[in-house]
N, C-alpha and C positions, 0 to 999 in steps of 0.2 A: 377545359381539356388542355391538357400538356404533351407537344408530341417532344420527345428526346433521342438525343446521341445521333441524329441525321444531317445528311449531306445536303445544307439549305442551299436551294437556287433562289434569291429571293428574286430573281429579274430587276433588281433594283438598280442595280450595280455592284453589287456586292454579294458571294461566296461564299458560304461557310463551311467547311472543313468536316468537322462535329458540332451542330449548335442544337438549339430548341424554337420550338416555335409556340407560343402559349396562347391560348384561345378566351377570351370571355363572352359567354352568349354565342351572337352570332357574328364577332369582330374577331382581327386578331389585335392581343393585346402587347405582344412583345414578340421579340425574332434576337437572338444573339447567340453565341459561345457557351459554348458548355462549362468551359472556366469561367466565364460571365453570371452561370445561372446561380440565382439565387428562391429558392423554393418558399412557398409563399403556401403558409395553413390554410389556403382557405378548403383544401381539397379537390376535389375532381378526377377525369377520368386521364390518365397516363398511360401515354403508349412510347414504347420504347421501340426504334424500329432499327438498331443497329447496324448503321451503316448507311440506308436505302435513302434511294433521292429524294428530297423533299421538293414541293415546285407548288407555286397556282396552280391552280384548279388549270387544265390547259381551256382552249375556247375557240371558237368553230367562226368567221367570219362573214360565212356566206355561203347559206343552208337552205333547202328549203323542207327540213325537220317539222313534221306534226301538218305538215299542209300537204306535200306528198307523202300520206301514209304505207308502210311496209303493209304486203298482204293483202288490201284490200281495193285494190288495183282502180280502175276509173270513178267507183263509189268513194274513194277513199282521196282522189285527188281535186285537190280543192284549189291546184297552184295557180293557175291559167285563166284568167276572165276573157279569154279571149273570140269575144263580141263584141269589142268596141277596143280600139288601140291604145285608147288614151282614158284613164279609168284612176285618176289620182287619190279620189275618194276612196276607194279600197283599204280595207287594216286586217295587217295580217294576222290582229288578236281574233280575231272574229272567226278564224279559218284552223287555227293550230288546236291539234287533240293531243293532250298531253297523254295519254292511252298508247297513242305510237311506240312500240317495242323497238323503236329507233332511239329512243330517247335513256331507255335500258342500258343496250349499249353502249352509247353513247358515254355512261356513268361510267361503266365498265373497264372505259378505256382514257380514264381519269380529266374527259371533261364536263366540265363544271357549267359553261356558257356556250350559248350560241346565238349566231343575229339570223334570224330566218323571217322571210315572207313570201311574197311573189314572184313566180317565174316570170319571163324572158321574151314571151308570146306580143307582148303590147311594148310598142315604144314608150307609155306610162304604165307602170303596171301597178303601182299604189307602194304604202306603208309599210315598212320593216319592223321587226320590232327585236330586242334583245331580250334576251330572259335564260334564265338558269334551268338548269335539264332535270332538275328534281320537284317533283309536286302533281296534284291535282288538279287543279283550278288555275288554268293561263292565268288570271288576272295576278294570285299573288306568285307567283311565275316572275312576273316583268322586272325587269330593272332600268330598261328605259323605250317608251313606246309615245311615238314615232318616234325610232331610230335612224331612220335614211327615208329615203322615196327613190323606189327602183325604178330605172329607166333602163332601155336596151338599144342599143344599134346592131347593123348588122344582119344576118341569116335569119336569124330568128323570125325579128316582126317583119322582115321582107318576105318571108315563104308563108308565114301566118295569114297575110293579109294579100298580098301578091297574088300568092298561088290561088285563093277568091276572087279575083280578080277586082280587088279593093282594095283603097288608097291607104296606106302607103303599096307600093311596088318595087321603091327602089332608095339606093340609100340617100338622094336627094330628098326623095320624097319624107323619108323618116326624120332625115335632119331639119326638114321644113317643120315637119307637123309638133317637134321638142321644142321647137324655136318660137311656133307661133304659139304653144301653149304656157310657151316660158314668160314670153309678152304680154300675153292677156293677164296673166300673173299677178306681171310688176303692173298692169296699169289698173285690177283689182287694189293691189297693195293702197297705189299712190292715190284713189277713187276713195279708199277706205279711212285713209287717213288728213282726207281734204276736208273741211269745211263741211261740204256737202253731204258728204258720208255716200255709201253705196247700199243697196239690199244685199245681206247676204249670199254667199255661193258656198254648195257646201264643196265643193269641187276646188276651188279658190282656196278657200280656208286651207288646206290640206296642203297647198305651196308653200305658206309666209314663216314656217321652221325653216323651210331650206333658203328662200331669200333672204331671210337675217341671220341667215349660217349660223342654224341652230343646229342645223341636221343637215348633213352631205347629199347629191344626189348620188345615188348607188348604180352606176351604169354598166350594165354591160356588154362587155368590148372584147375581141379574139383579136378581128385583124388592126395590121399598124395603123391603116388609114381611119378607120372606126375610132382607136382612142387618140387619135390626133385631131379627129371632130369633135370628139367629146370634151379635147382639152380647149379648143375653139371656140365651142359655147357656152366653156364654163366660163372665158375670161371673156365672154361679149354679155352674160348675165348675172358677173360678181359673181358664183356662188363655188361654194364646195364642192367637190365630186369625190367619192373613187373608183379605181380602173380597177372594176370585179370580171376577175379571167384574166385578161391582159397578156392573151396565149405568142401575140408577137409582141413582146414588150421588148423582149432581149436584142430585137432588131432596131429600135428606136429610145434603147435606154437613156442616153444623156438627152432626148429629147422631154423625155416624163420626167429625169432627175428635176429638169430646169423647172418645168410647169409646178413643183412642189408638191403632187397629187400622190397620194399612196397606192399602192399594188393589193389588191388579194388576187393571188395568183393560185392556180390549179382551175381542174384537176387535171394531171398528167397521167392519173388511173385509170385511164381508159381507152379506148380503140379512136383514131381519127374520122370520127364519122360524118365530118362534118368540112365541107371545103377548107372554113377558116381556121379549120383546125391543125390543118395542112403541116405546120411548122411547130407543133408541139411539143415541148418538152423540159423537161427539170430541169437542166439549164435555165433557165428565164428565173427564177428567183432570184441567184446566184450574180448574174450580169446584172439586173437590175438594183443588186444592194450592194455593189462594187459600184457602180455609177452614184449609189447615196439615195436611191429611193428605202421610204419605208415602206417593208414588205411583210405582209402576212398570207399563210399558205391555207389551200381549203382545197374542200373534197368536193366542195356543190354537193351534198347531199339531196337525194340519194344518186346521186350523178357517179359517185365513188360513195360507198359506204362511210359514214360522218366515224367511225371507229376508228380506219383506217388512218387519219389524220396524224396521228404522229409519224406513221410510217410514211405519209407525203412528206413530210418534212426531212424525215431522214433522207430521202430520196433527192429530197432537193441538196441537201447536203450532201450525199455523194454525188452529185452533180456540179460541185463549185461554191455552196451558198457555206457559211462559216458556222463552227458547227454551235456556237451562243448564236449566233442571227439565225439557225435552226430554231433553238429553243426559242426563242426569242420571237417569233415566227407564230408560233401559238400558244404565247400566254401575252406580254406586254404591248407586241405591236397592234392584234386586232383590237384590244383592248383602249386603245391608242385611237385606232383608225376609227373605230365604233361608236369613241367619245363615252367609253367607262372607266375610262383608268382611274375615275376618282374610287373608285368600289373594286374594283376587280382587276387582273392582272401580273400584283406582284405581290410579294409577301409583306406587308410592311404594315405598322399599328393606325388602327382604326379602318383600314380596308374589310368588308365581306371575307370572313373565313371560309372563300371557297379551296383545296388544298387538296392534291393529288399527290399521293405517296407511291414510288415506283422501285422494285427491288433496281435496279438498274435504271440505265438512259433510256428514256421510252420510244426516241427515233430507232432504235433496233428491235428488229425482228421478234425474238424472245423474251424482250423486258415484259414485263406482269406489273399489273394493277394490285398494291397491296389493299390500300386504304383510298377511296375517293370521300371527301368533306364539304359539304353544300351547309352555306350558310351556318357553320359549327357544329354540324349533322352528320355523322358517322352513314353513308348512305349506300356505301359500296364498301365490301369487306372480303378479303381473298378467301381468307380460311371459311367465310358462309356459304 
C-alpha cells in the first residue's frame, strides 16, 4: 500500500509538508517527500489523500475497553474482582470481548491501540495488557501482555472495602497492604533465586515483570497526597510506576517532574463525582509537561467514551498543554509510557502499519476519520 501527497505527522520529530508513507505487509516500509518519492513496480494499493493529516494510528493509555462492555450492563462487566483487595494473579486477556462495539468506535476515531485491564476496586487489581482495536480473537489482538499491574490508592479501594467494613479502611491501611504485598514479592524473588529455590506462587509469579522493571506498576491516583505515596513506594521498592488520573498533579508538578514517573492524565469528561476529584481539570496536562513530565491523555473508558480521546487532548490544549505535546499526547507518549514504542507510535520504517488518516487536526470538533490502518489493513474507511 502507498498512501500520497499528505501531511505526515510522523511524531518522530520530523513533519512533512507533502510526503508518502509506503506500507509493505503489515510494516511501514518508508515515510519521506514527495520530491523524495521514487515509485517502485512492484504494485499495490494507492491512496491519494490530498492534503489530509497523516499520523499513527492515535492510542488510548488507560481503558477499561472489552472488560466493561457497552450495552450489556453488570453481565457485561468483567472490570472489578472486587472480593479480595489484592488479586495480582488476574489477566486482563481472559476478561476482554473483542465483540465490544466500543472497540467500533474506537476504530472510527482513528485509534489503533489501547492498554486496558482492571479497574480500581482492589488495591492490586491484576494484569494489563495492550493490544490493537481490530480483530477477533484477543489473543492475536495482543501486542504486549503483561503490560503493567494495576494498583489503586485512594477513594476507590477505601470505599470498596471500608464501606464492608474490611481491611483496607483507610489510606494507611491501603498503603500498608501494597507495601506488604510488595515485600512478600521481593523475598518470593530473592527465595527463588537462592540455592534452595521456593515452591511456586502463582500470585508471586505475576510480580517479578514489575520487580526487574519489565513492566510498570499502573496506579491509580486523583489526590496529591495518593501519588506522593505512590512515588514513596515506588522508590522504597526500585520499581517502575505510572501516575494513571493524576487529577491533582498540576498541584505538585515539579514534585512528579523530579520522581521521573509519567502522567496518563484524564478524564476531565466528566461531572466531579467524586471527593478527589474535587480539583479537576484540563489544566493538569498542561502544568504537568511545562514542569517536563511525560504526559499521555485518556478517557478511562468507558469513564468518557475511548472515541472522545482526541477531543480530550484537544481540550487539554486549549487549556495550556502545546499543541504537538497534544498530538503527541496520543500517539508517541503512551506508546512510550506503555513500553511499545518499538511497534507503534510513530511513523517510521519497520514499525506496525498502524496509520490514521484525518481530513484535518483530529483534536477539533469537526475533523473526520478518512482512513483508519491496522496492521497494513484498510479497516476503517469514510466513504463506507
Amino acid at each position: 500500500m502507498l498512501i500520497t501527497n499528505g501531511r505526515i505527522f510522523t511524531m518522530a520529530g520530523r513533519m512533512i509538508e507533502n510526503g508518502y508513507v509506503r506500507i509493505n505487509g503489515t510494516k511501514i516500509a518508508d515515510v519521506g517527500a514527495m520530491g523524495e518519492f521514487v515509485r517502485n513496480e512492484e504494485g499495490g494499493d494507492i491512496i491519494d489523500v490530498s492534503g489530509a493529516w497523516v499520523m499513527p494510528g492515535l492510542i488510548e493509555a488507560h481503558a477499561h475497553i472489552g472488560i466493561t462492555e457497552e450495552k450489556t450492563g453488570v453481565i457485561g462487566d468483567d472490570c472489578n474482582e472486587s472480593t479480595n483487595p489484592v488479586t495480582p494473579g488476574l489477566r486482563a486477556v481472559d476478561a476482554v470481548n473483542p465483540m465490544d462495539p466500543a472497540f467500533h468506535d474506537a476504530i472510527a476515531a482513528g485509534i489503533t491501540s489501547v492498554m486496558t485491564g482492571p479497574g480500581s476496586a482492589n488495591v492490586v487489581g491484576g494484569q494489563f495488557l495492550f493490544m490493537k482495536t481490530h480483530g477477533r480473537c484477543v489473543d492475536d489482538m495482543i501486542v504486549k501482555s503483561p503490560a503493567a499491574m494495576k494498583a489503586a490508592l485512594g477513594e476507590n479501594p477505601k470505599t470498596s472495602y471500608g464501606d464492608q467494613n474490611e481491611f483496607p479502611a483507610t489510606r494507611m491501611g491501603i498503603a500498608c497492604l501494597l507495601r506488604k504485598e510488595l515485600f512478600q514479592a521481593k523475598q518470593y524473588e530473592a527465595s527463588k533465586s537462592g540455592a534452595q529455590g521456593c515452591a511456586a506462587d502463582f500470585d508471586m509469579e505475576a510480580w517479578l515483570p514489575v520487580l526487574r522493571r519489565e513492566i510498570p506498576l499502573k496506579i491509580h491516583v486523583h489526590r496529591a497526597d495518593d501519588i506522593l505515596t505512590a512515588i514513596r513506594i515506588a522508590g522504597e521498592f526500585d520499581i517502575k510506576i505510572t501516575l494513571d488520573h493524576c487529577t491533582e498533579g498540576h498541584l505538585i508538578a515539579d514534585l512528579i517532574a523530579e520522581s521521573g514517573f509519567p502522567a496518563i492524565v484524564g478524564t476531565g469528561l466528566t461531572s466531579r463525582n467524586k471527593v478527589e476529584v474535587e480539583y479537576m481539570s484540563f489544566k493538569t496536562a498542561g502544568e504537568l509537561a511545562d514542569a517536563g513530565v511525560k504526559v499521555a491523555v485518556t478517557t478511562d473508558h468507558p469513564v468518557a467514551l475511548i472515541q472522545y480521546l482526541p477531543l480530550c487532548a484537544g481540550l487539554a490544549v486549549k487549556y495550556g498543554l502545546p499543541m504537538e505535546e497534544g498530538l503527541r499526547a496520543i500517539t508517541i507518549h503512551p506508546a512510550q509510557i506503555c513500553g511499545t514504542d518499538d511497534r507503534v507510535g510513530s511513523l517510521e520504517p519497520g514499525k506496525d502499519a498502524d496509520i490514521a488518516i484525518f481530513d484535518g487536526n483530529p483534536m477539533e470538533i469537526f475533523t473526520e476519520t478518512l482512513y483508519t490502518i491496522i496492521n497494513g489493513e484498510i479497516v476503517y474507511r469514510k466513504e463506507d
